[in-house]
C-alpha positions as CSV (number, residue, x, y, z in Angstrom):
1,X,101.0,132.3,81.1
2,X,102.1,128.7,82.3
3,X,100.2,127.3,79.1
4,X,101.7,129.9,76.9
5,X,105.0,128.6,78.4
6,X,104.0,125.4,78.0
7,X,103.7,125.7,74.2
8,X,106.7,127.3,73.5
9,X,108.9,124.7,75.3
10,X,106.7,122.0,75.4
11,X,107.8,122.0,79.5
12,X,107.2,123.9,82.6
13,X,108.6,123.5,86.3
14,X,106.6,124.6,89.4
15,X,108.4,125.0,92.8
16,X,112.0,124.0,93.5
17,X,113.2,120.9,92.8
18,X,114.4,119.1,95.7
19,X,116.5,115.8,96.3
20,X,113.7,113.3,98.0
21,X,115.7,110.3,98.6
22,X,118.5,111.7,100.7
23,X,115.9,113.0,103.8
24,X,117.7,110.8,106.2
25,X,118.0,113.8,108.5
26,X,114.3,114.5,108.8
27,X,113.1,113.4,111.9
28,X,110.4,114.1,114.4
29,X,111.7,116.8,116.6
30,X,113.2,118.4,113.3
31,X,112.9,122.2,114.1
32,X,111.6,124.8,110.8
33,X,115.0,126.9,111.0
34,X,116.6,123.9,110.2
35,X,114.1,122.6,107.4
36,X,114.6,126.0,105.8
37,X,118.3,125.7,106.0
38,X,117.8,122.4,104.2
39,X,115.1,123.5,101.8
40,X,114.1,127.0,101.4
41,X,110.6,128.2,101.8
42,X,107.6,126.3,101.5
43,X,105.9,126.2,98.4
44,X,102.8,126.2,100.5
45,X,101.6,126.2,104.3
46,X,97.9,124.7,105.8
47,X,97.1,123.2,108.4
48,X,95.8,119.5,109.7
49,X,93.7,119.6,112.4
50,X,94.8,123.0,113.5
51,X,98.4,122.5,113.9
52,X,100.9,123.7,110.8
53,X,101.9,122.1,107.9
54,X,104.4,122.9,105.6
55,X,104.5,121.7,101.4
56,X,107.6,121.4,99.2
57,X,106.6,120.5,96.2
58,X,108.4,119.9,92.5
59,X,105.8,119.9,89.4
60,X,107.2,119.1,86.0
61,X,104.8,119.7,83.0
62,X,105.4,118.3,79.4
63,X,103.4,119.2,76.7
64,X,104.7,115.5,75.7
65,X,105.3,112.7,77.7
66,X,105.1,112.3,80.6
67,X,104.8,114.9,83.5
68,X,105.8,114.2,87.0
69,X,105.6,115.7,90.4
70,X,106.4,115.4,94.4
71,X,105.3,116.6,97.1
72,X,106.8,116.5,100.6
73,X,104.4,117.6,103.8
74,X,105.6,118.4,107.3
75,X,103.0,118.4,110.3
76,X,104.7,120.2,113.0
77,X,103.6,119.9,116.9
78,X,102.5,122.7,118.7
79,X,106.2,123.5,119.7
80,X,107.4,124.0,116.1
81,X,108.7,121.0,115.5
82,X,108.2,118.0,113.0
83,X,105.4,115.6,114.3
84,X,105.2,113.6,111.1
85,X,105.9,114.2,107.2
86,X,104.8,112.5,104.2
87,X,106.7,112.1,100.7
88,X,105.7,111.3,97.5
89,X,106.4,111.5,93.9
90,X,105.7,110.2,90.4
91,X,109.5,110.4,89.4
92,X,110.5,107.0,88.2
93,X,114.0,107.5,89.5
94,X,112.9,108.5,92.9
95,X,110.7,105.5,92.5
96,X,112.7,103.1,92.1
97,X,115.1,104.3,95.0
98,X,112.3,105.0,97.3
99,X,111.0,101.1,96.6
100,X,113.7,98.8,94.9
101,X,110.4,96.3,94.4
102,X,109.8,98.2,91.6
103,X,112.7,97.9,89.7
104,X,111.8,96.9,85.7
């Protein structure tokens, strides 16, 4: 179904997009009720080393050009809340505001 999508638009999203460079209020101690005020529900949930982890995640698929993608992962503590979280996307905008080093 997603390449039969694909084809007709020449695009496809996966997930919910989600704006990365304004996380300021993410911090450790960050409790889930209040991430999924923020963001909604996880696109998908693990776990690292046997505590939780939540994924938000944003995939943008072009039949041409370019497709890009981003991925945000919490790792909560054993009481529920943010331990650490990683970010990280292929969106040159994002990029560039993520990292002004790589400005053109």
């Amino acid at each position: 179904m997603l390449v039969t999508a694909i084809l007709l638009v020449g695009c496809a999203h996966v997930g919910s997009n989600f704006d990365a460079t304004s996380l300021d209020w993410l911090r450790e101690g960050t409790t889930k009720q209040e991430i999924q005020q923020k963001l909604g529900t996880p696109l998908r949930v693990g776990s690292d080393g046997g505590l939780p982890t939540w994924t938000y995640g944003y995939y943008e698929y072009r039949l041409f050009g370019d497709s890009n993608n981003k991925d945000l992962v919490l790792r909560f503590a054993s009481d529920g809340t943010v331990k650490s979280w990683t970010f990280a996307t292929t969106f040159p905008e994002e990029k560039k505001k993520l990292d002004p080093a790589l400005q053109p």
